[in-house]
N, C-alpha and C positions, 0 to 999 in steps of 0.2 A: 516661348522659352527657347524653342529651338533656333528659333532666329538669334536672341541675343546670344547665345551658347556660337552659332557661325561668327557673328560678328566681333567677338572675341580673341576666335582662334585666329581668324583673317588680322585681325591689330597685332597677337601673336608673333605669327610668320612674318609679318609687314619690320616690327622690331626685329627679330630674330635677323631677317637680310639685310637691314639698316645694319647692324652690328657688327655683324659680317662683313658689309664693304666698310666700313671703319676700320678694322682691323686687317685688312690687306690690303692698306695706304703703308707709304713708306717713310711717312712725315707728317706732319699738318698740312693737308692740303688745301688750306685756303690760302696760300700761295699764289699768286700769279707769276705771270713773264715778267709783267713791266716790276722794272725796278725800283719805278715811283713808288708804286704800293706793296712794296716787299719788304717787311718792316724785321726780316729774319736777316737780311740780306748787310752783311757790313763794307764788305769791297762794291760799290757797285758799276757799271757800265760808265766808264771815262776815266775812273779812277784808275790810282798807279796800282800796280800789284804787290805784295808784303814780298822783301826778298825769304829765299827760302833753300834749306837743302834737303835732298831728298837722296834717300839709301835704296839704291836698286837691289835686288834677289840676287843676285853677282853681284854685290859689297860694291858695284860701279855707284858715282856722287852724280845726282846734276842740280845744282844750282839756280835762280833767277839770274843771277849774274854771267853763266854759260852759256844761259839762251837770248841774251841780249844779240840783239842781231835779226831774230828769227820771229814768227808766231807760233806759238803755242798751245796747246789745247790742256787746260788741269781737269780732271774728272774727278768725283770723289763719289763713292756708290757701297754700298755691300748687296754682297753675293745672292742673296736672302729677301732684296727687294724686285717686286713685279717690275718696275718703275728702268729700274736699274738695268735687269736683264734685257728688257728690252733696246735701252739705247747702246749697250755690247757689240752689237752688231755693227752696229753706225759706225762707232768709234775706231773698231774692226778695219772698215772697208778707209776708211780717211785712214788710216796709220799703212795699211795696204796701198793704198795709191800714193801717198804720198813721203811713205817713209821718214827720216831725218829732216826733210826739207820741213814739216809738221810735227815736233813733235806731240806723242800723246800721252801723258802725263796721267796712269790711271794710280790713285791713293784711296785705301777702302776708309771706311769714315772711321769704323768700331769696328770690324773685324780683327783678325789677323791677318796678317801677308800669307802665311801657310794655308788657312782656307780661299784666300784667294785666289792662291794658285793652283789649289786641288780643284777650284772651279775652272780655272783658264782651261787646264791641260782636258777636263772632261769636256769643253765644249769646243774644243778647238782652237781657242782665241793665243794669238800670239806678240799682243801689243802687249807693251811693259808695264810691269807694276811695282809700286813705288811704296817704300814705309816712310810714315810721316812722325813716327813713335808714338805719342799720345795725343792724338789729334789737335797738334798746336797752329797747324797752318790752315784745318780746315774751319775752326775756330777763330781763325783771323778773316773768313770768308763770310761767316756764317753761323747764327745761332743754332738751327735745325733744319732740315727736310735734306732727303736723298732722292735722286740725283742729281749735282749741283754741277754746270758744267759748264766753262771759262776758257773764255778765247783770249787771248792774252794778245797782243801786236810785238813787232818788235823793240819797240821804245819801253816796254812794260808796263802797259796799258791795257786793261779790261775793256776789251771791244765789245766782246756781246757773255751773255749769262742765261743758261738755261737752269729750269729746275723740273718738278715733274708736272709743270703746266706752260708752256709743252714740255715734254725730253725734246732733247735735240733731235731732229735728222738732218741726213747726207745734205739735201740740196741747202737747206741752212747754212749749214757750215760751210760748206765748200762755198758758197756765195759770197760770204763773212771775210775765209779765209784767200781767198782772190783779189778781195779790193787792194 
């Protein structure tokens, strides 16, 4: 008896941590990188990009049509996700080294821009952020998961697409963003 009374609690706890990391995903993680099997994914790698305007925290506009020219980085994340936090930093040091020449284009998916900014300012982070009002461009990108993160060329073209399998990092992108 005492054994099936263990064996119980053990399946227990086993569910209990199963549920648990279910519920500190920041999407459906069956997500992959590739694009082939990314069946959430509407823009994907080659395609042109939706043109788009976007309202900066200083009422500043920037456009798809502005940043013809240049590459691009869109991120779309909330504050709220493990996923997200972690690729902040990344996006950080690329908008750090490379300022305007790059820019970085962060849009929270469902937040507000006020929480997102009450997060920027507590961690530091000084790359901009963008309102997209009711997620109409992230929705041109994407049915669900966060962190979805789009390198754009200057012709407006989706070069490469991360999501949270992997999140982006530095060598990534900066390899991406060099060709």
């Amino acid at each position: 008896m005492k054994t099936l009374k263990s064996f119980f609690l053990n399946i227990n706890t086993l569910l209990l941590m199963l549920a648990a990391l279910c519920m500190t995903a920041c999407g459906d993680d069956e997500e992959t990188y590739s694009d082939k099997d990314d069946d959430t994914a509407i823009i994907k790698v080659g395609m042109a990009a939706p043109t788009f305007e976007l309202k900066g925290l200083d009422d500043s506009k920037v456009t798809s049509e502005s940043l013809k020219g240049k590459v691009y980085i869109l991120n779309f994340f909330d504050t709220t996700c493990p996923d997200c936090r972690r690729e902040f930093p990344v996006l950080q040091q690329i908008y750090d080294n490379y300022g305007d020449k790059v820019p970085v284009l962060n849009v929270p998916r469902s937040q507000g821009v006020e929480d997102a900014e009450a997060y920027w300012k507590e961690n530091g982070l000084t790359m901009p952020i963008y309102s997209d009002g009711a997620q109409r461009l992230y929705f041109q990108f994407a049915t669900r998961t966060i962190p979805r993160t789009y390198i754009i060329n200057a012709d407006g073209i989706v070069i490469a697409s991360f999501n949270d399998r992997p999140i982006a990092d530095y060598a990534s992108i900066e390899r991406i963003i060099r060709k």
